[in-house]
C-alpha positions as CSV (number, residue, x, y, z in Angstrom):
1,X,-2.8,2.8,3.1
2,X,-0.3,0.1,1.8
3,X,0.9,0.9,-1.7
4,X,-0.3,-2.8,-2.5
5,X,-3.7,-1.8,-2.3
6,X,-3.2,1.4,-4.4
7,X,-2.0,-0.3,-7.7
8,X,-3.6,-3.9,-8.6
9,X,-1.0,-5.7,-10.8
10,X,-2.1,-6.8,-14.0
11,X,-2.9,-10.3,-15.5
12,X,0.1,-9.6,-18.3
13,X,3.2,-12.0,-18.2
14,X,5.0,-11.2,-15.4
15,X,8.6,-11.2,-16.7
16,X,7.1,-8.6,-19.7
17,X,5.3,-6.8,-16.4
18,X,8.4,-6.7,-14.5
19,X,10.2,-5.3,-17.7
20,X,8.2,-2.4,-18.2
21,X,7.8,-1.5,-14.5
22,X,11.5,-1.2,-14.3
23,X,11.6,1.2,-17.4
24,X,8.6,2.9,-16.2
25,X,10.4,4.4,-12.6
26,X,13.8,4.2,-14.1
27,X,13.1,7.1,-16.6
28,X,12.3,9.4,-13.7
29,X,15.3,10.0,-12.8
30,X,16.7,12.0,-16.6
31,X,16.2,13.8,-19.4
32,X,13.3,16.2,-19.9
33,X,11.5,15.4,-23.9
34,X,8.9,18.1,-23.3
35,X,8.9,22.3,-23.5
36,X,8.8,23.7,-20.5
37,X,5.9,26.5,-19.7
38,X,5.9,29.0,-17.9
39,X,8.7,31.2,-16.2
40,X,10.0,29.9,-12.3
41,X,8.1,30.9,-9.7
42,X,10.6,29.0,-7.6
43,X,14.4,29.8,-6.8
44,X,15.0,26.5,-4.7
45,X,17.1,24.4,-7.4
46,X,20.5,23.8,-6.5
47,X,23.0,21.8,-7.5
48,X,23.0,18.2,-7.1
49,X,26.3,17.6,-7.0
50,X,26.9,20.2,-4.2
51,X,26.0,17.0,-2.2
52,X,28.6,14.3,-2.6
53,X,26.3,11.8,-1.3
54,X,22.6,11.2,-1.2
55,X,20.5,8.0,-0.4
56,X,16.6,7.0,-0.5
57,X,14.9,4.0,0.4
58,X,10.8,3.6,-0.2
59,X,8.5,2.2,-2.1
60,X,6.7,2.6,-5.5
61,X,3.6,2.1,-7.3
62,X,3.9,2.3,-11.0
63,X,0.8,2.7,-13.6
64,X,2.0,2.7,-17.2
65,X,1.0,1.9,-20.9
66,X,3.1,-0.7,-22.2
67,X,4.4,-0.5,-26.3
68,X,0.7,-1.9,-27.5
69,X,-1.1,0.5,-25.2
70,X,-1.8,-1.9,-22.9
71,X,-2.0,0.0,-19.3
72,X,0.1,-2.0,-16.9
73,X,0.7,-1.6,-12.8
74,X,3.1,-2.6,-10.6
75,X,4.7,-2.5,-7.4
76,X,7.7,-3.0,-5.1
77,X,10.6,-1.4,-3.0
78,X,13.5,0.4,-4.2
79,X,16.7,1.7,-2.8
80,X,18.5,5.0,-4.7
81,X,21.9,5.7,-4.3
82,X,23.5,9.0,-5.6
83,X,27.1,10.1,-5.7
84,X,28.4,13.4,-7.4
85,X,26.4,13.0,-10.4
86,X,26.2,8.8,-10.8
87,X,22.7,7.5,-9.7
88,X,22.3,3.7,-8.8
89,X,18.6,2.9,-8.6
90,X,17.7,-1.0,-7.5
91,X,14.3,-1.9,-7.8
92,X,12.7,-5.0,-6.0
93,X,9.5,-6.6,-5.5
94,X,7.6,-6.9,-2.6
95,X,9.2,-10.3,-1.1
96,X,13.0,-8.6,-2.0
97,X,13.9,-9.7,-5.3
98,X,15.7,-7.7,-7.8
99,X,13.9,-6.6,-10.7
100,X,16.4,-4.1,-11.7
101,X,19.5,-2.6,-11.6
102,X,19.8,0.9,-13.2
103,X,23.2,3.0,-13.0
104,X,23.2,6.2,-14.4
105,X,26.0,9.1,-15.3
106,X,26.5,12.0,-17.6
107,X,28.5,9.8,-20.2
108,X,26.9,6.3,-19.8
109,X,23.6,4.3,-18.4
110,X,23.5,0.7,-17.8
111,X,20.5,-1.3,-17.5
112,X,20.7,-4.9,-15.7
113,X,17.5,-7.3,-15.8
114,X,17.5,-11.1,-14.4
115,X,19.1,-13.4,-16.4
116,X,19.2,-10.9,-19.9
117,X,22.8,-9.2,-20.6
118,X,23.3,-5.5,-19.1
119,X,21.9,-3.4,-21.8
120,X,24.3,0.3,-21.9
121,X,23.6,3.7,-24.1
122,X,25.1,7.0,-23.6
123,X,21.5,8.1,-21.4
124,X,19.1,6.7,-19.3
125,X,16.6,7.8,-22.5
126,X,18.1,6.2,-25.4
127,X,18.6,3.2,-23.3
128,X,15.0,2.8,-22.9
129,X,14.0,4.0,-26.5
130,X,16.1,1.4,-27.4
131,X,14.9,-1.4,-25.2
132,X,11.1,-0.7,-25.1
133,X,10.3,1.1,-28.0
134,X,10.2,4.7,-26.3
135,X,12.1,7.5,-24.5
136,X,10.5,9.4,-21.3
137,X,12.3,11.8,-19.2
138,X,14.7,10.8,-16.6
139,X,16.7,13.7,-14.7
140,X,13.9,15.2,-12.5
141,X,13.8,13.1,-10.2
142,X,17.5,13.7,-8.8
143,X,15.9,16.9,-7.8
144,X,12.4,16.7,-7.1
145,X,12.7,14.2,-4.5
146,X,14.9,16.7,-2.6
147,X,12.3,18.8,-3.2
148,X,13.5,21.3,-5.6
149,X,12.9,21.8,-9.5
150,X,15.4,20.7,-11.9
151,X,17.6,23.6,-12.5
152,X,18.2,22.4,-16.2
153,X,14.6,23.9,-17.3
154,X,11.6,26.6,-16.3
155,X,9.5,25.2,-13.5
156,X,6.0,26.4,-11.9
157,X,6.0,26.0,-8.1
158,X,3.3,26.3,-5.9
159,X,3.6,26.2,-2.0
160,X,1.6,24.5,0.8
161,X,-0.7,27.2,2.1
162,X,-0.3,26.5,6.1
163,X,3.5,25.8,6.0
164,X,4.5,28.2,3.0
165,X,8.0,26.9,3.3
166,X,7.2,23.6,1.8
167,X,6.3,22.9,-1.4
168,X,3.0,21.5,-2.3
169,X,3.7,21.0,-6.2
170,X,6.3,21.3,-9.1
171,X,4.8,21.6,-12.9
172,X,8.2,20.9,-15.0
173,X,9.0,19.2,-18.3
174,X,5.3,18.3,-18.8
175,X,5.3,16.3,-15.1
176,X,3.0,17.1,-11.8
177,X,4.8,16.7,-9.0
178,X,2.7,16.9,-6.0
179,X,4.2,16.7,-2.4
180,X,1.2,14.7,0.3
181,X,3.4,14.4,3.3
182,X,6.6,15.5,4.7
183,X,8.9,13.7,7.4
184,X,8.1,15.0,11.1
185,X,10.9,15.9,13.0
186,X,13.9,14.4,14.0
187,X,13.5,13.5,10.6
188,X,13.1,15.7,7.7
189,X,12.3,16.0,3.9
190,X,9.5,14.9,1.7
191,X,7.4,11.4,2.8
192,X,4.9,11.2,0.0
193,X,4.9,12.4,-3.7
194,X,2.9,11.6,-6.2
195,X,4.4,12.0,-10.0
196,X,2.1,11.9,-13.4
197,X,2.4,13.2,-16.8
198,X,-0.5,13.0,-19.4
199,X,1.2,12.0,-22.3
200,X,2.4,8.9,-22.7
201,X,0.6,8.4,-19.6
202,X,2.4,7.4,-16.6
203,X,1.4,7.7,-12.9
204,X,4.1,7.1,-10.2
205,X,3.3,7.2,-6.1
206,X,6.4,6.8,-4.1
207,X,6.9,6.5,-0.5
208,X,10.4,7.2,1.6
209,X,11.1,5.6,4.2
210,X,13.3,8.1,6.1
């Protein structure tokens, strides 16, 4: 099924819609703000920045309460491109324009919108809470999309029953991460994950295109 049949976007303004959709995936990728529970049942985090150089491209489908609880959705395409420890995320909409440009490091994250000055903090986090109103966590999903749990916190893993060597979900920082479909060979890696977290509520389906 098309991910523009999944997600419905809503009747708000659409430069305010565009706004928020672009926070809403951007804070995936940093930060956790929640207590982990539970010890690792997992020992597949590794480093990141073992890998000097990683790239995604795919689509998303973003559900998300704005600052005035208002539940928005949107969708479009993205492209991720990680090297050593800098993220840069683009997001686009469905007919390829930019709605965002996000680049992220350990000392700085800048923020770039159409037509509206980059906006910069030391994290991905304060740069939203600063922004929007609000601060969700951002790091995960450097490592959940590879798939692994973030090595930074405790994780609960749980593993696909027929093929035991993939995993079928990640509980971590208050996030669900749960794995539908993995690349058949020659390719490999994950396909389909679906990404939600109860409070604030946010529910993120993402598609790569391997």
């Amino acid at each position: 099924m098309r991910l523009s049949r999944l997600i419905t976007c809503s009747k708000a303004p659409r430069g305010l819609a565009i706004g928020f959709a672009a926070a809403a995936f951007v804070v995936l990728a940093g930060c956790a703000s929640v207590k982990p529970r539970g010890p690792s049942t997992s020992n597949a985090a590794t480093e990141v920045t073992a890998q000097t150089s990683r790239s995604y491209q795919g689509r998303f489908a973003v559900q998300y309460n704005d600052q005035n609880g208002q539940q928005r959705n949107a969708y479009g395409n993205f492209s991720w491109q990680e090297t050593g420890e800098t993220v840069t995320l683009q997001l686009r909409n469905p007919l390829g324009q930019t709605l965002a440009i996000v680049t992220s490091s350990p000392a700085s994250a800048t923020l770039e919108l159409p037509n509206r000055p980059p906006l910069t903090a030391d994290n991905v986090s304060t740069l939203m809470q600063n922004a929007l109103g609000f601060a969700l966590p951002v790091e995960g999903l450097r490592y959940w999309l590879q798939p692994s749990p973030a090595p930074t916190s405790r994780a609960e893993t749980e593993n696909d029953p027929e093929q035991p060597s993939r995993l079928k979900q990640i509980t971590q920082d208050g996030w669900t991460i749960d794995y539908l479909a993995y690349a058949d060979a020659p390719a490999s890696g994950v396909k389909r994950l679906n990404l939600s977290r109860a409070e604030p509520p946010l529910d993120i389906k993402l598609v790569l295109d391997q």
